[in-house]
C-alpha positions in Angstrom: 69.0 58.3 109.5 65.7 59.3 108.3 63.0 56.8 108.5 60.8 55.4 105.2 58.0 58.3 105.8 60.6 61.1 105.0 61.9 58.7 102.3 59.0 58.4 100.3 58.2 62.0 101.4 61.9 63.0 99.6 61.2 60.4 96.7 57.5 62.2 96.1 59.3 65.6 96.3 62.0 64.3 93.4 59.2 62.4 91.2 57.1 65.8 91.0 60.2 67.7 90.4 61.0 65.0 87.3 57.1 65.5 86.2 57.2 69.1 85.8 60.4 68.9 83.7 59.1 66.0 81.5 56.2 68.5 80.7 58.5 71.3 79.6 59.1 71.5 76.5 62.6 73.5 76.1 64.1 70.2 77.6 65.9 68.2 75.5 64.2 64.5 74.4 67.9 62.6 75.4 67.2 64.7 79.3 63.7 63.6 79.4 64.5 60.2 78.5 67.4 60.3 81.3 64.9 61.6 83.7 61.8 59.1 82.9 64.3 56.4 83.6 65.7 57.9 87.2 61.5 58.2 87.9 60.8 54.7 87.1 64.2 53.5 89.3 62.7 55.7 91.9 59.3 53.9 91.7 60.8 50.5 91.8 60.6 47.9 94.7 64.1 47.6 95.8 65.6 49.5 98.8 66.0 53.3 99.4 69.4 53.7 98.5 69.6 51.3 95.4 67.0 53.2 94.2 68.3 56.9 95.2 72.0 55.1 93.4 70.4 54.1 90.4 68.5 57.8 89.5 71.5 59.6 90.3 73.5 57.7 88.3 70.8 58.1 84.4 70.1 62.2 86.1 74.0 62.8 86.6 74.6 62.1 83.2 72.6 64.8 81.7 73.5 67.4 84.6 75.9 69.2 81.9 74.4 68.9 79.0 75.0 71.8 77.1 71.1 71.8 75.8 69.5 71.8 79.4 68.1 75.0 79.9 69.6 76.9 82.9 66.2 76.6 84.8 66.2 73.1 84.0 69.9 72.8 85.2 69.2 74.1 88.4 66.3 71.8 88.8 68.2 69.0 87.9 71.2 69.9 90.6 68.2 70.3 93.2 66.9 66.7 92.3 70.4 65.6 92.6 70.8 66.9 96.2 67.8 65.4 97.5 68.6 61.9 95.5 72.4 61.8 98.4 70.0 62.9 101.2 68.3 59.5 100.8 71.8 57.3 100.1 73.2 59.2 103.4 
């Protein structure tokens, strides 16, 4: 079980990872919307795994869409993992 430094530290790790592909520009405007909503469940005040539940869930439906870039996909699959280390 990790304690709520390693969470937040996980939760910063994921939020950066959403920034940086919010600010490209090859990703799609449905994917960005999908991942603006997993960063503001992430930033919300309920507890570590509702939050970690409710981003995986808006970032798990764009995971194969067929406009994500493949950088973008891989990105996406990397947030993904880290979102189950917190529900775990």
């Amino acid at each position: 079980m990790k304690d709520n430094k390693q969470l937040n530290e996980t939760i910063t790790q994921i939020k950066q990872q959403i920034d940086m592909l919010l600010s490209e520009p090859n990703v799609p405007r449905n994917v960005k919307s999908a991942l603006d909503e997993a960063k503001k469940a992430l930033e919300s005040q309920e507890e570590y795994a509702m939050k970690a539940s409710t981003a995986t869930y808006k970032i798990d439906e764009i995971s194969n869409d067929i406009n994500l870039p493949p950088y973008a996909r891989t990105v996406v699959w990397n947030i993904l993992s880290l979102l189950e280390s917190i529900k775990d």
